[in-house]
C-alpha positions, 0 to 999 in steps of 0.5 A: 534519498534524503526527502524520502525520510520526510515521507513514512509510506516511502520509508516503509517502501524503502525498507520493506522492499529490501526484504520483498514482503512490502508488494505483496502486502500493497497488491493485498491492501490495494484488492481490498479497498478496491473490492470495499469501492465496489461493495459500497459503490454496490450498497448505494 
């Protein structure tokens, strides 16, 4: 756990988990990068 310290993403993992907001939030940010690939993927 101490390595964990050195890495932000994986302290804000660690300590958001806890309340349970952190997945959600990933699932949300992850569609939408996914959906920006497509519409650029889409624009070129």
């Amino acid at each position: 756990m101490n390595s964990m310290k050195n890495c932000y993403p994986c302290t804000l993992i660690a300590s958001e988990d806890k309340n349970g907001v952190f997945d959600s939030e990933i699932l949300l940010s992850s569609s939408q990068i996914l959906i920006l690939i497509f519409i650029y993927g889409l624009d070129r």
